[in-house]
C-alpha positions as CSV (number, residue, x, y, z in Angstrom):
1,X,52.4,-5.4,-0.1
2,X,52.8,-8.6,-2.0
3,X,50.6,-10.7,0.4
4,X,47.9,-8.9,-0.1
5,X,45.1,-10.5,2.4
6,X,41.9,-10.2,0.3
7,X,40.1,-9.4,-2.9
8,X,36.6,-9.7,-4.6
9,X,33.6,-11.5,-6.0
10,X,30.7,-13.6,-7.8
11,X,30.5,-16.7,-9.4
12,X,29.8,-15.8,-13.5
13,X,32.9,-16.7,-14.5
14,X,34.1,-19.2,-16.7
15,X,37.4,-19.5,-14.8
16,X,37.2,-20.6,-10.8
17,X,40.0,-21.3,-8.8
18,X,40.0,-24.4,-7.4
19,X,36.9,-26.4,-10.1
20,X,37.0,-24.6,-13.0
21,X,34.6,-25.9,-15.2
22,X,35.4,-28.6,-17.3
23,X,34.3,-27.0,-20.7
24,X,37.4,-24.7,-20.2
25,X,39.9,-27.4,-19.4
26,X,42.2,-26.5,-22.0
27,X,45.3,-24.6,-21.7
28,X,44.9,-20.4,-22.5
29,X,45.1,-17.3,-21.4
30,X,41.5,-14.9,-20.5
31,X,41.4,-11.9,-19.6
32,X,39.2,-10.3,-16.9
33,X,38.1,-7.2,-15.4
34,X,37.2,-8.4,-11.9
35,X,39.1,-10.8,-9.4
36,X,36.8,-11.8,-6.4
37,X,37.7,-13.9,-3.1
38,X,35.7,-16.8,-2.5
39,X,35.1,-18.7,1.1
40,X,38.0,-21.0,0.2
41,X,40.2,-18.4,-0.4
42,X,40.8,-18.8,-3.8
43,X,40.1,-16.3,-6.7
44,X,37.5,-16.5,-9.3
45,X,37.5,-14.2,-12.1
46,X,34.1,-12.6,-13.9
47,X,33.4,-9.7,-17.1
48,X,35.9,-11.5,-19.9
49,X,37.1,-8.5,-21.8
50,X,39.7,-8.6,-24.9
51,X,43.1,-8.7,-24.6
52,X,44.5,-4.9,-24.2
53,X,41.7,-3.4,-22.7
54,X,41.7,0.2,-21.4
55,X,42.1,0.5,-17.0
56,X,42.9,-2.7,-14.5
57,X,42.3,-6.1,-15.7
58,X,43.4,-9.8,-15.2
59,X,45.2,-12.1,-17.3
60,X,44.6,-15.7,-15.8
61,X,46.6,-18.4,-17.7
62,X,45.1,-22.3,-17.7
63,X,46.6,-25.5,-18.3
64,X,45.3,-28.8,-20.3
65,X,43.3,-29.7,-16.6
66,X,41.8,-26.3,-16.6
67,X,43.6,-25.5,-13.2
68,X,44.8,-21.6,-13.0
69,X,48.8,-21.4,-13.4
70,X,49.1,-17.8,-13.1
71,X,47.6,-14.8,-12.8
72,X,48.5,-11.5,-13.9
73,X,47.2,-8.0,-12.6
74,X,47.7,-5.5,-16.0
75,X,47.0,-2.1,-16.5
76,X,47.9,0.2,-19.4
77,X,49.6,-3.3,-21.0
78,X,52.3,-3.8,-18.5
79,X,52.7,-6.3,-15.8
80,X,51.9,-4.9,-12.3
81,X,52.0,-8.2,-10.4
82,X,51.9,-12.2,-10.6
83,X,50.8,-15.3,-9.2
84,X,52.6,-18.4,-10.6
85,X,51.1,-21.7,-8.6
86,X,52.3,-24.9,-8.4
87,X,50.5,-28.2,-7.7
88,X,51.3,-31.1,-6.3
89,X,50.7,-34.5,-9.0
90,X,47.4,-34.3,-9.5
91,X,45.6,-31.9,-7.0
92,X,43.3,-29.4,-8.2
93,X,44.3,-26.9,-5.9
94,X,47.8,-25.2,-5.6
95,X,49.9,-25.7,-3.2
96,X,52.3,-22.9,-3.9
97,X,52.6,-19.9,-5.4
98,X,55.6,-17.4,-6.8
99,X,54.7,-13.6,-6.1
100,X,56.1,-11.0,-8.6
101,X,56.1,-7.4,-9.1
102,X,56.7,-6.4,-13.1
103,X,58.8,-9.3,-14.2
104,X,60.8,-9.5,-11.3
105,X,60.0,-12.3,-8.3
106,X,59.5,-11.1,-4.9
107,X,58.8,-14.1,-3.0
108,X,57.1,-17.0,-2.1
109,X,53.4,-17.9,-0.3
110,X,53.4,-22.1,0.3
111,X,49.8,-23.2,1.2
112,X,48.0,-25.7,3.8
113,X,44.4,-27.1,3.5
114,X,42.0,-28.9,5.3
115,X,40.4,-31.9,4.1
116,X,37.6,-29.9,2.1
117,X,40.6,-28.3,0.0
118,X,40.2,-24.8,2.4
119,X,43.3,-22.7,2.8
120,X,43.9,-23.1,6.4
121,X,47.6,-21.5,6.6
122,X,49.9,-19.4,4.2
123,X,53.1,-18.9,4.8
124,X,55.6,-16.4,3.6
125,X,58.9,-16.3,2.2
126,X,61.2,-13.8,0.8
127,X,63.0,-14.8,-2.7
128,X,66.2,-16.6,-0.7
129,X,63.7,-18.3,1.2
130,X,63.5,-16.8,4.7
131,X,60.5,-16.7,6.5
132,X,58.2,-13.3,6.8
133,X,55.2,-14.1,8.6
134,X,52.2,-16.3,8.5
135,X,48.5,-16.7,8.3
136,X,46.2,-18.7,9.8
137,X,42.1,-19.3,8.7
138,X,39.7,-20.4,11.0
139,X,36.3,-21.2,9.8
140,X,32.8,-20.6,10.6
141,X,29.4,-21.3,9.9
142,X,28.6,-17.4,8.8
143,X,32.4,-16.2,8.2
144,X,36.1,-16.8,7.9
145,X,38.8,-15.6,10.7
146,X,42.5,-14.7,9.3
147,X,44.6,-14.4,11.9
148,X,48.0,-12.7,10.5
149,X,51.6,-13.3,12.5
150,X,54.9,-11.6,12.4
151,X,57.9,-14.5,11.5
152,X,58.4,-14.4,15.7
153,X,54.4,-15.2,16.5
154,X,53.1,-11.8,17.0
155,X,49.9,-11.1,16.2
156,X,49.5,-8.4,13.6
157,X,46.3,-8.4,12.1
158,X,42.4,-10.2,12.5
159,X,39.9,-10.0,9.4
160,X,36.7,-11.7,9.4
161,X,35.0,-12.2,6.8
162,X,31.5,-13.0,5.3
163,X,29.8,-14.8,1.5
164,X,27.0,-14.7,-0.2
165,X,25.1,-17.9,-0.4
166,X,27.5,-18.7,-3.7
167,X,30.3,-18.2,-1.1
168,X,31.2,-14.9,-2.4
169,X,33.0,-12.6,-0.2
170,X,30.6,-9.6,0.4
171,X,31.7,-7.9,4.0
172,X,35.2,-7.9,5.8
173,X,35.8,-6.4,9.6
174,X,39.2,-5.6,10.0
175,X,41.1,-5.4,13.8
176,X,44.4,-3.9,12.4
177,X,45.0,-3.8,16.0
178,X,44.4,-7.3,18.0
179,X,45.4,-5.7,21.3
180,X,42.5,-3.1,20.8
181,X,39.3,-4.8,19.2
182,X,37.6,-1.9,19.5
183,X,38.9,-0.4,17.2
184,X,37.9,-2.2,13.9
185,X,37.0,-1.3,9.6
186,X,33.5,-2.6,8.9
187,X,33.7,-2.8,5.0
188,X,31.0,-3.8,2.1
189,X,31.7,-5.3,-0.8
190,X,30.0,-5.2,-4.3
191,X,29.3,-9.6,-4.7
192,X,29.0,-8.7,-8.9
193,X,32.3,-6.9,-9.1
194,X,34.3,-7.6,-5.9
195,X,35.1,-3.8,-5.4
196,X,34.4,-2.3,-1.9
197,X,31.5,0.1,-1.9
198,X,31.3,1.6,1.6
199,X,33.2,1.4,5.1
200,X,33.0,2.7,9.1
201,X,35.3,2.8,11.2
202,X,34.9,2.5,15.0
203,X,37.2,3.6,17.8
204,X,36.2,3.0,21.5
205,X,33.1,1.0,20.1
206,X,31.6,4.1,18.9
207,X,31.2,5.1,15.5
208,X,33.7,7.4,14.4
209,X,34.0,7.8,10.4
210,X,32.3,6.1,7.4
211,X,33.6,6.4,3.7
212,X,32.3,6.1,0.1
213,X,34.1,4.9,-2.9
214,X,34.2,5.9,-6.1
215,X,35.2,4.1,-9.2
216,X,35.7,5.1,-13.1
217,X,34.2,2.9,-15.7
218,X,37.5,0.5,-16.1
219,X,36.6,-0.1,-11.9
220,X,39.7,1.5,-11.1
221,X,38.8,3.6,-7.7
222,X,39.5,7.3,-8.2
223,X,38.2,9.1,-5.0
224,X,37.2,8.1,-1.4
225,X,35.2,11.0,0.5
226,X,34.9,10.2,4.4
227,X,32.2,12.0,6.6
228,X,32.0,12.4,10.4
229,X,29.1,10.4,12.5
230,X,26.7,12.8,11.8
231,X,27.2,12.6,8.0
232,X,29.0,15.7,7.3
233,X,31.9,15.3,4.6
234,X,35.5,16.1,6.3
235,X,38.0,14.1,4.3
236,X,39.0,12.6,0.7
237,X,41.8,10.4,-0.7
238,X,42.4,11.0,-4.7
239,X,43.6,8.0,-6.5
240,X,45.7,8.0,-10.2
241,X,46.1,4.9,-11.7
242,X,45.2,2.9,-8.1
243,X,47.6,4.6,-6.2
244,X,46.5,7.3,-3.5
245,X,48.3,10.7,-4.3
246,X,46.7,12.7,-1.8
247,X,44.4,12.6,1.5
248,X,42.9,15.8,2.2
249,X,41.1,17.2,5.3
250,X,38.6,20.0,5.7
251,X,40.7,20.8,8.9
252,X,44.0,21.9,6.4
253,X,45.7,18.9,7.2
254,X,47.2,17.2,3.8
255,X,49.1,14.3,2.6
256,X,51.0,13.9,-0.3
257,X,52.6,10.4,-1.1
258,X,55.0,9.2,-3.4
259,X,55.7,5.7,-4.8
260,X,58.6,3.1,-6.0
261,X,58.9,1.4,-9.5
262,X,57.0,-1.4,-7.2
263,X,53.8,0.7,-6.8
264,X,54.8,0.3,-3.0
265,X,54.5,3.7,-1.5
266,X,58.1,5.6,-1.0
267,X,57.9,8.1,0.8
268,X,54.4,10.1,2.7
269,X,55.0,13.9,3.4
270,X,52.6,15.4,6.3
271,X,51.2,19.2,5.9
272,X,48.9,21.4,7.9
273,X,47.8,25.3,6.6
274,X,50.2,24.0,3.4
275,X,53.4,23.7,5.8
276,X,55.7,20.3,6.0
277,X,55.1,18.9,9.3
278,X,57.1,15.7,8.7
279,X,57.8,13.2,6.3
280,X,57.4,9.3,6.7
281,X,59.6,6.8,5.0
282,X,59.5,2.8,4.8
283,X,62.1,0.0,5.6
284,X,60.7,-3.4,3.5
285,X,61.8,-6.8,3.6
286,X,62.7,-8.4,0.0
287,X,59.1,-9.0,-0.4
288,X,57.6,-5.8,0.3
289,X,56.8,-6.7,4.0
290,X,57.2,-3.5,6.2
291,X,59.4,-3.9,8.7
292,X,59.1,0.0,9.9
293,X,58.0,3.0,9.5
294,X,60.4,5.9,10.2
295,X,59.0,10.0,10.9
296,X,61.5,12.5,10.7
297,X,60.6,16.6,11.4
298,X,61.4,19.6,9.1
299,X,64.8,19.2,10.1
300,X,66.2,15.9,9.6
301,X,65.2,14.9,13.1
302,X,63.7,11.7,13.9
303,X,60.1,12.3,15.4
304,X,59.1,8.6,15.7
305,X,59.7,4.6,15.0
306,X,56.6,2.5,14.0
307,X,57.5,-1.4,14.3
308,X,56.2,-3.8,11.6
309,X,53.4,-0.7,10.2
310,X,53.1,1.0,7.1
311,X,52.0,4.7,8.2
312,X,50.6,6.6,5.5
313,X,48.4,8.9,8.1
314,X,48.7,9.5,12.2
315,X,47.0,11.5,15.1
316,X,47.4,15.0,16.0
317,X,50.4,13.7,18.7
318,X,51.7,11.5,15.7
319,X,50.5,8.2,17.6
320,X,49.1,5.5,15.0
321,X,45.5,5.9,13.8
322,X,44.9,2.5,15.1
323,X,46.5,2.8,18.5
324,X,49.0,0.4,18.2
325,X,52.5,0.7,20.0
326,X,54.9,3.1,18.8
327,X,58.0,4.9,19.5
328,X,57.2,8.5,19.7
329,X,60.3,11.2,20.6
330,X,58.7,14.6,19.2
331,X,56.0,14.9,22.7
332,X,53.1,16.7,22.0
333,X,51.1,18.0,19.5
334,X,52.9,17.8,15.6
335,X,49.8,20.0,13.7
C-alpha cells in the first residue's frame, strides 16, 4: 500500500529529515541501507553504502539547503517506490509529497503540523486528486497515537507508538480493529536498524501468538516463524525479495500468494491437506488503497466480501483474523 503508516530507526546518519545537518547542505544523492521513523514522523536514514549495492537500500536525494527532495526504495538497481516532497518557501519541512511505484505516480500525501514542526494530519489523494482517507497524530509524553480514517470518517486503524530517548521509534501496538481493542500486534523494533525483531499478538486480552523475524545480511526479511503461548513453533511466512510467497501451518493449512508489477499482492490462494479451499482477490483504488477483498470457492462461487481490508489469511469459518465486520455467505467451517 502506498501510504505505508510506519518505518524504522537511529539517529547516525548524516541525512535527517526535517534538520539535516548543515555540513551536508549541498545538493546530492546517498545511498542507505536503513530508513527509520522518528517521533516527528519523518525519516532518517543510517549505514551509507555505495551506489548499486547488493539487497534493499535507499537513495535519498538533497538540495542546496540540505532538505530531503526524494527518496527512493531500490533493490536489485530498479526503482521500487518514491517519495518526491515539496516545501513551502523556505520551511524546512515538507509539506507535500508525490508517491510512486517504479516510475509511475500513484498519488498524493499533503501534510499538517503543529507548531513544533510535528506531522499532526496526512491526507490522501489518488493521482486525479480524489480523496482516499486520512490520518490523524496525537501526541504524548511516552508515545504517538495514529488514528487512520476511511475518505467517509471511519475509523480504520490505531497505532501507538514509542522512541528511544533520541526519539527513535523502537515499539508499535497496532488495533487493526478499533471496535475490538482487545485484539492488538505488540511489535519491537531494532533502534540501530529500524527492522522489527519480534511481535505478540493478543485476542480477548490474552496472549495468543508471538513471532520471530529473520533477516539476510542485505536486511531484507526472509522468514517469520510464529509459536503458540506456550512457545511451541506452529507457523512460518517465507519471504523472496520482501514479498511473502507462502504462510505455512503445522495444522496443513497453506497459503500461496501472488503479486502485481506493483509488488501489491494479486491474488492469495487458501489450501488445507494440499487442496484449494478458496482463493482471495483485491479491488484497489488508483493509489493502491484496498477498497475490498473478494473470496470465491473452488467453483467460482463467491464465499465472502471484506470492506476496506486486504485479506491475505482468515479463520477456520473464513471470518477476518482481526474480527472485524465482514460479509460471509459460505456458513460454516471452510478447512
Amino acid at each position: 500500500m502506498n501510504r505505508q503508516v510506519r518505518r524504522r530507526l537511529l539517529f547516525l546518519a548524516l541525512v535527517a529529515s526535517i534538520n539535516p545537518p548543515v555540513a551536508n547542505a549541498q545538493s546530492g544523492v546517498h545511498y542507505y541501507r536503513y530508513e527509520l521513523l522518528t517521533r516527528s514522523q519523518e525519516f532518517q536514514y543510517v549505514t551509507e553504502v555505495p551506489a548499486g549495492v547488493h539487497g534493499r537500500h535507499h537513495a535519498v536525494e538533497t538540495d542546496t539547503k540540505g532538505r530531503i527532495t526524494r527518496t527512493a526504495v531500490i533493490r536489485d538497481g530498479q526503482k521500487v517506490s518514491q517519495r518526491v516532497y515539496s516545501f513551502a518557501a523556505e520551511d524546512r519541512a515538507p509539506g507535500e509529497y508525490d508517491t510512486f511505484t517504479g516510475s509511475e505516480k500513484t498519488g498524493r500525501v499533503k501534510i499538517g503540523r503543529n507548531a513544533s514542526g510535528e506531522r499532526t494530519r496526512e491526507d490522501y489523494f489518488t493521482v486525479s486528486g480524489a480523496a482516499t482517507g486520512y490520518t490523524l497524530y496525537s501526541y504524548r509524553a511516552d508515545s504517538v497515537e495514529a488514528t487512520s480514517y476511511s475518505v467517509d470518517g471511519k475509523k480504520k486503524a490505531v497505532n501507538v507508538s514509542f522512541y528511544s530517548p533520541n526519539g527513535i521509534l523502537t515499539r508499535a501496538v497496532n488495533y487493526s480493529n478499533p471496535d475490538d481493542q482487545s485484539f492488538h500486534v505488540d511489535s519491537d523494533f531494532d533502534d540501530r536498524t529500524g527492522l522489527r525483531k519480534g511481535s505478540t499478538q493478543f485476542e480477548g486480552g490474552n496472549l495468543s501468538n508471538s513471532g520471530l523475524f529473520n533477516y539476510d545480511d542485505d536486511g531484507d526479511l526472509i522468514r517469520q516463524d510464529v509459536f503458540d503461548p506456550a512457545g511451541h513453533w506452529f507457523a512460518a511466512a517465507e519471504l523472496v525479495d520482501g514479498l511473502t510467497t507462502k504462510r505455512l501451518y503445522d495444522s496443513s493449512k497453506e497459503l500461496r500468494y501472488s503479486y502485481d508489477e506493483r509488488r501489491r499482492v494479486k491474488e492469495t490462494t487458501l489450501f488445507y491437506n494440499e487442496m484449494l479451499v478458496c482463493r482471495f482477490t483485491y479491488e484497489r483504488l488508483a493509489d493502491g488503497t484496498t477498497t475490498r477483498t473478494l473470496a470465491y470457492g473452488p467453483d467460482g462461487a463467491l464465499w465472502a466480501e471484506y470492506p476496506e481490508m486486504e485479506i491475505v489469511d482468515v479463520r477456520q469459518n473464513g471470518q477476518p483474523i482481526n474480527g472485524r465486520p465482514a460479509i460471509i455467505n459460505k456458513t460454516g467451517l471452510w478447512y
